[in-house]
VOVOGU-514120 format. One record per residue (C-alpha): residue in three letters; x, y, z; residue number from 1. Coordinates in nm, 3 decimals. Layout:
residu px py pz num
Ala X Y Z NUM
...
END
This chain:
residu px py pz num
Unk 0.000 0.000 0.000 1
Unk 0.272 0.252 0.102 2
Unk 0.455 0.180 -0.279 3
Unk 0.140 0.228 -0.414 4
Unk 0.067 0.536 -0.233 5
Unk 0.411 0.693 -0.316 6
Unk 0.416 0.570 -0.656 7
Unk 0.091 0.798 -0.783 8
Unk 0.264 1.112 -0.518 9
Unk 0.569 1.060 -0.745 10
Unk 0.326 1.037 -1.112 11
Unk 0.154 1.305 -1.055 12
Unk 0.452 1.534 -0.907 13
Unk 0.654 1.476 -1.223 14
Unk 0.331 1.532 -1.447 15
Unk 0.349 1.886 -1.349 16
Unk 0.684 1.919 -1.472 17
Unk 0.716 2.066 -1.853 18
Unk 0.747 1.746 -2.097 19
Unk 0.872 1.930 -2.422 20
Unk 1.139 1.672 -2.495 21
Unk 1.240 1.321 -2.371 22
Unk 1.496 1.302 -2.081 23
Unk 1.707 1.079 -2.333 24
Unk 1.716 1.413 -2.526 25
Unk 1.795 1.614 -2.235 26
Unk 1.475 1.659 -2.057 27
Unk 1.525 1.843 -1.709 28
Unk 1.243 1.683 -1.442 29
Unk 1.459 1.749 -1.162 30
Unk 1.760 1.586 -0.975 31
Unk 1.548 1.405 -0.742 32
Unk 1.199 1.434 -0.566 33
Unk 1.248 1.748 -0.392 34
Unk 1.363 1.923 -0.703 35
Unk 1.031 1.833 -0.897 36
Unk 0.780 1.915 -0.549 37
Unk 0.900 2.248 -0.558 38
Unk 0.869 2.267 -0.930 39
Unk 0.488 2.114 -0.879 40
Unk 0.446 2.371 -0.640 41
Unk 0.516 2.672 -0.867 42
Unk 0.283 2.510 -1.129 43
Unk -0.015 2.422 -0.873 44
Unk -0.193 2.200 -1.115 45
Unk -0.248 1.890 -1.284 46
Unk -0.539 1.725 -1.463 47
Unk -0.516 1.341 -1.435 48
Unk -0.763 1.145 -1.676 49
Unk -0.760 0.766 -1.458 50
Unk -0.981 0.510 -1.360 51
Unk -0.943 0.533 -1.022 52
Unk -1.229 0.398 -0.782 53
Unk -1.417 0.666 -0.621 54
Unk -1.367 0.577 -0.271 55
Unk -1.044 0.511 -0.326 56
Unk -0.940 0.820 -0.507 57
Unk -1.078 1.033 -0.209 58
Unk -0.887 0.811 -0.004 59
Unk -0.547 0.911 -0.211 60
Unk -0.634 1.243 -0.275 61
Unk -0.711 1.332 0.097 62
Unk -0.329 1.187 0.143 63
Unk -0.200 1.380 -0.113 64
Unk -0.341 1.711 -0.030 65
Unk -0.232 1.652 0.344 66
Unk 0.162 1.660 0.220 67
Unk 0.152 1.835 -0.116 68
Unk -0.163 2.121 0.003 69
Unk -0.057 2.342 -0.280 70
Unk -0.084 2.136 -0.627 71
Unk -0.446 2.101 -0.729 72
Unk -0.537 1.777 -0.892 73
Unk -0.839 1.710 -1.144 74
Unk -0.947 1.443 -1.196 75
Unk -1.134 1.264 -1.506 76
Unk -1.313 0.884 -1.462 77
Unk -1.156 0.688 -1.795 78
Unk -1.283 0.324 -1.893 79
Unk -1.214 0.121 -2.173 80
Unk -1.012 0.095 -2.400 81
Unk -1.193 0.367 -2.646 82
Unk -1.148 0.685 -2.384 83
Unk -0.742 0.562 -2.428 84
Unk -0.771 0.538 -2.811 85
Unk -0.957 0.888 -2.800 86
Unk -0.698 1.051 -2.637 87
Unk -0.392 0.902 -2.828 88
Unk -0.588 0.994 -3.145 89
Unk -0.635 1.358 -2.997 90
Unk -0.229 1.401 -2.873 91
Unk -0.150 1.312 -3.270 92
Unk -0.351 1.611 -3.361 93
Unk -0.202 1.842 -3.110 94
Unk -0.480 1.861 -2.868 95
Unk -0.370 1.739 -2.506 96
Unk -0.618 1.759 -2.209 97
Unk -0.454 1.567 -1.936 98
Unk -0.083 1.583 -1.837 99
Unk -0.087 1.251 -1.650 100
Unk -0.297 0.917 -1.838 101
Unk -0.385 0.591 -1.736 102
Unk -0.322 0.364 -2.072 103
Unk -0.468 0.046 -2.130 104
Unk -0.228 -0.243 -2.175 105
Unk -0.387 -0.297 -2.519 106
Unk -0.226 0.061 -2.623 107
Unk 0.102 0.099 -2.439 108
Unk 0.272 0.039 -2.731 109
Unk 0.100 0.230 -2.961 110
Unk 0.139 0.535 -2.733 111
Unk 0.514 0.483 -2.713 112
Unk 0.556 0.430 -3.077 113
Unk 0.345 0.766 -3.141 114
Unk 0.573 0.959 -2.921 115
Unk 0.291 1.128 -2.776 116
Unk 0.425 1.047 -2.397 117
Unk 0.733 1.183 -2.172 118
Unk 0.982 0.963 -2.183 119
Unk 1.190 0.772 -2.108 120
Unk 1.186 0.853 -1.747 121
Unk 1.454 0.738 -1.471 122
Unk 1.177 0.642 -1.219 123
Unk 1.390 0.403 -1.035 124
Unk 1.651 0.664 -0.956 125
Unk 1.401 0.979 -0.869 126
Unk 1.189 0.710 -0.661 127
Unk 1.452 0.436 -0.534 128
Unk 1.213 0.363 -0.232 129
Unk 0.904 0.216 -0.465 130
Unk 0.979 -0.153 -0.637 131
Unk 1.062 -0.247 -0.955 132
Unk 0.772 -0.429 -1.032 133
Unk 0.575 -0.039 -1.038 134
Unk 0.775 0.096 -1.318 135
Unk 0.833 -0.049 -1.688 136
Unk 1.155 -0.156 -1.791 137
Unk 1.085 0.139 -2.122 138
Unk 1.071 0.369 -1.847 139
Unk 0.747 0.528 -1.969 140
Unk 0.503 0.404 -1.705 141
Unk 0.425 0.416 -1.365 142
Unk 0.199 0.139 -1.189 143
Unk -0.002 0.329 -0.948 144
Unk -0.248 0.021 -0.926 145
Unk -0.303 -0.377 -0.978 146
Unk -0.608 -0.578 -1.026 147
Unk -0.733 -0.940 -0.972 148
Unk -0.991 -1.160 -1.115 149
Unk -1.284 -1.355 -0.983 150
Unk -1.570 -1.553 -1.089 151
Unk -1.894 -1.348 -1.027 152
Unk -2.190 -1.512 -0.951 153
Unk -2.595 -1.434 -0.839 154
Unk -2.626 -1.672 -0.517 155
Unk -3.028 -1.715 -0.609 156
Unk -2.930 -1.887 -0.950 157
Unk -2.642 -2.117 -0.842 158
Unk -2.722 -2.421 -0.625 159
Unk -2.450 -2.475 -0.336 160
Unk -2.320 -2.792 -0.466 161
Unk -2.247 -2.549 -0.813 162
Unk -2.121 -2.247 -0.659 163
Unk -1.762 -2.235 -0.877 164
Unk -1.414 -2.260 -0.628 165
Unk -1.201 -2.295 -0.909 166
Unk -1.110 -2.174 -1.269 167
Unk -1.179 -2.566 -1.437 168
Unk -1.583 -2.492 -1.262 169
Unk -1.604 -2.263 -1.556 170
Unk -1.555 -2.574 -1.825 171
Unk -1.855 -2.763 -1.626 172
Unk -2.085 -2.877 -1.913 173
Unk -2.372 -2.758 -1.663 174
Unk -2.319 -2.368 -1.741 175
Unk -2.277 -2.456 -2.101 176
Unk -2.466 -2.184 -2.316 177
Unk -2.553 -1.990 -1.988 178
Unk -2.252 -1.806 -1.817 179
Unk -2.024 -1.501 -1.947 180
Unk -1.705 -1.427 -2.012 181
Unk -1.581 -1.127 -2.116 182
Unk -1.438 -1.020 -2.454 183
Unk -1.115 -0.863 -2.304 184
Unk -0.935 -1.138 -2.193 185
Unk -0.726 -0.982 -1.837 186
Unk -0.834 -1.272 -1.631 187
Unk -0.687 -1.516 -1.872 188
Unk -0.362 -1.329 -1.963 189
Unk -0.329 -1.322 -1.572 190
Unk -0.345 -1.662 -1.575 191
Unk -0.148 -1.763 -1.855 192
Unk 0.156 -1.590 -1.659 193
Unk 0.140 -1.882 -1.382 194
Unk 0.024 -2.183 -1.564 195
Unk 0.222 -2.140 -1.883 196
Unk 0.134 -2.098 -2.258 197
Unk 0.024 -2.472 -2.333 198
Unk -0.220 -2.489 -2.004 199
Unk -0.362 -2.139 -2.070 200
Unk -0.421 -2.208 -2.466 201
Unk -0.622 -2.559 -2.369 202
Unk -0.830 -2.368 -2.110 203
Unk -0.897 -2.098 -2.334 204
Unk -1.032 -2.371 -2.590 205
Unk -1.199 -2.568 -2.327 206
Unk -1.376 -2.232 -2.221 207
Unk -1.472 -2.128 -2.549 208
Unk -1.616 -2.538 -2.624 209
Unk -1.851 -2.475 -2.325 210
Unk -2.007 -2.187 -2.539 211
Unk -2.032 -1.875 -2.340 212
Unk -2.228 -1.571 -2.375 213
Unk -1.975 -1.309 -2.492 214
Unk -1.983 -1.002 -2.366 215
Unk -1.748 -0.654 -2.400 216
Unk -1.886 -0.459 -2.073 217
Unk -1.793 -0.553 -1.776 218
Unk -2.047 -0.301 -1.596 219
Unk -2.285 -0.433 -1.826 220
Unk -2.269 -0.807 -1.763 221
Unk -2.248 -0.749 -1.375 222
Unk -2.584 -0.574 -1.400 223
Unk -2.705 -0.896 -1.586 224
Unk -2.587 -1.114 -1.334 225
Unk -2.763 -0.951 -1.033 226
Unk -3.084 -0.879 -1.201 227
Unk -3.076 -1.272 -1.308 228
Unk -3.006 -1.278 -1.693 229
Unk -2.703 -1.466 -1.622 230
Unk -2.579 -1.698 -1.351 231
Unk -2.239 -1.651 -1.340 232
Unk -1.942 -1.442 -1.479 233
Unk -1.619 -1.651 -1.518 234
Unk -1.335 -1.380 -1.491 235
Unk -1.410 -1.013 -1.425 236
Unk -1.226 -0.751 -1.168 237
Unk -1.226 -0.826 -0.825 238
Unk -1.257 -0.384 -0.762 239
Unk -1.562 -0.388 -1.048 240
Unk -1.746 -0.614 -0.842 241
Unk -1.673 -0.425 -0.479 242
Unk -1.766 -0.085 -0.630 243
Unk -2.157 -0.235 -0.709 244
Unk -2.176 -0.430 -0.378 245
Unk -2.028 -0.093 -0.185 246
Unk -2.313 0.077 -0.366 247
Unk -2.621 -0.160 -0.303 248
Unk -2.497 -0.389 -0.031 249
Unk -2.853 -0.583 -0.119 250
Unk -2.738 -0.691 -0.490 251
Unk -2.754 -1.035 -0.514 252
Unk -2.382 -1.077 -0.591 253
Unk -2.103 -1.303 -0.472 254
Unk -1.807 -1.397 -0.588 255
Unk -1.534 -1.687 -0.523 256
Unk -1.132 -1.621 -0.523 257
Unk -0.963 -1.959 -0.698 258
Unk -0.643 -2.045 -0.543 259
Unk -0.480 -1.940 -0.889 260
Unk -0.501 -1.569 -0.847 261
Unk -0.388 -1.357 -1.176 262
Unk -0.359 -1.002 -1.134 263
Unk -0.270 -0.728 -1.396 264
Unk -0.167 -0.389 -1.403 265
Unk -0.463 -0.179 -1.332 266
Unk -0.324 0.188 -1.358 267
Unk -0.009 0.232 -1.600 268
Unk 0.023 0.608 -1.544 269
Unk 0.244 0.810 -1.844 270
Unk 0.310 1.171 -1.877 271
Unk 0.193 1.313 -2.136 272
Unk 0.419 1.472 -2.380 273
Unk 0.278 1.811 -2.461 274
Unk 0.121 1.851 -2.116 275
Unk -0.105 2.187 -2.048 276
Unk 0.061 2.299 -1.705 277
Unk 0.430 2.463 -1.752 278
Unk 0.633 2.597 -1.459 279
END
């Protein structure tokens, strides 16, 4: 919690710094952490377009503005992959709304190639405290946030002796025809990164041979579930889930954690290139 804490302090500080050339070009974004606060601090803003959960965004925020009151952050609620492809699409035209971006896994490459992000950035060395694991070896990213995946169900459709424990529950010829999965395949590519390629490929085509319903929203199909169009959900975010149950503790949702936990990078924050806030 405290890397992941420090690791959005440190994203959004450097966001505020000017990004008119890479550092491998000579980019100045400050000698250390220090250096860029007291930059942020001259600057005082910074828009940040993420897909941060609302409780815990206040959460962060209320930590941020306790040690860093002067540097306003705005914030914009991103989801899906088409809010990232907007946004790329808009940087290539010139038009840049949000210094700091959350960018879909599905896109990181695309935004590197376009050169439309900061970069790349010595994370390690301005923020030697936070692991490895939140930074990408390109040095264009910063992982303010993970998710994990779980197998949704609606407790008033599955009998006991069906309620799924584990990932093979999803190939039982019972839910053939009647469960989801979801088009964007995170839980899988999670797994894949534990079990191997030749386990996660005969899954994958044991899955699709028990004929699910496909579908591309995961707010969507979680809605399904707990008004009783579906049963079951095999694979969706664990934080998707507790957002709708925070909301309406009375939903008739539950959900089961396999032993086989995958997890993904849920926030991959870069800076955008031509951001709007100069010091």
């Amino acid at each position: 919690m405290k890397s992941h804490f420090n690791t959005v302090i440190l994203g959004i500080a450097v966001a505020i710094i000017p990004s008119l050339a890479s550092v491998a070009s000579g980019q100045r974004l400050g000698k250390d952490l220090n250096e860029i606060v007291q930059l942020a601090n001259k600057e005082r803003s910074v828009r940040v377009a993420t897909s941060w959960e609302p409780e815990n965004e206040a959460a962060l925020l209320k930590g941020f503005y306790q040690k860093y009151p002067a540097i306003k952050v705005t914030t914009d609620r991103i989801s899906g992959i088409e809010t990232r492809e907007r946004i790329l699409n808009e940087a290539l035209a010139g038009v840049v709304e949000h210094d700091l971006v959350n960018v879909s896994g599905e896109l990181r490459n695309n935004y590197v190639k376009a050169g439309v992000m900061t970069g790349p950035v010595a994370w390690r060395k301005l923020f030697p405290n936070v692991k490895d694991v939140h930074f990408s070896p390109d040095g264009y990213f910063a992982v303010s946030g993970f998710s994990t995946y779980i197998i949704a169900y609606n407790p008033s459709l599955v009998p006991k002796e069906k309620v799924p424990k584990k990932w093979d529950d999803c190939l039982d010829p019972y839910w053939k025809g009647k469960f989801v999965v979801l088009t964007r395949p995170r839980t899988f590519t999670g797994l894949a990164a534990g079990w191997g390629e030749e386990k996660a490929l005969a899954f994958a085509r044991a899955l699709k041979d028990n004929q699910p319903v496909w579908k591309s929203s995961q707010s969507g199909a979680l809605t399904q579930v707990a008004i009783g169009e579906y049963p079951m959900i095999c694979g969706m975010a664990y934080h998707s889930l507790k957002s709708v149950v925070m909301r309406d503790p009375k939903t008739k949702i539950a959900y089961a954690v396999p032993s086989d936990l995958p997890f993904q990078i849920g926030e991959a924050m870069a800076i955008m290139r031509r951001t709007r806030h100069w010091y």
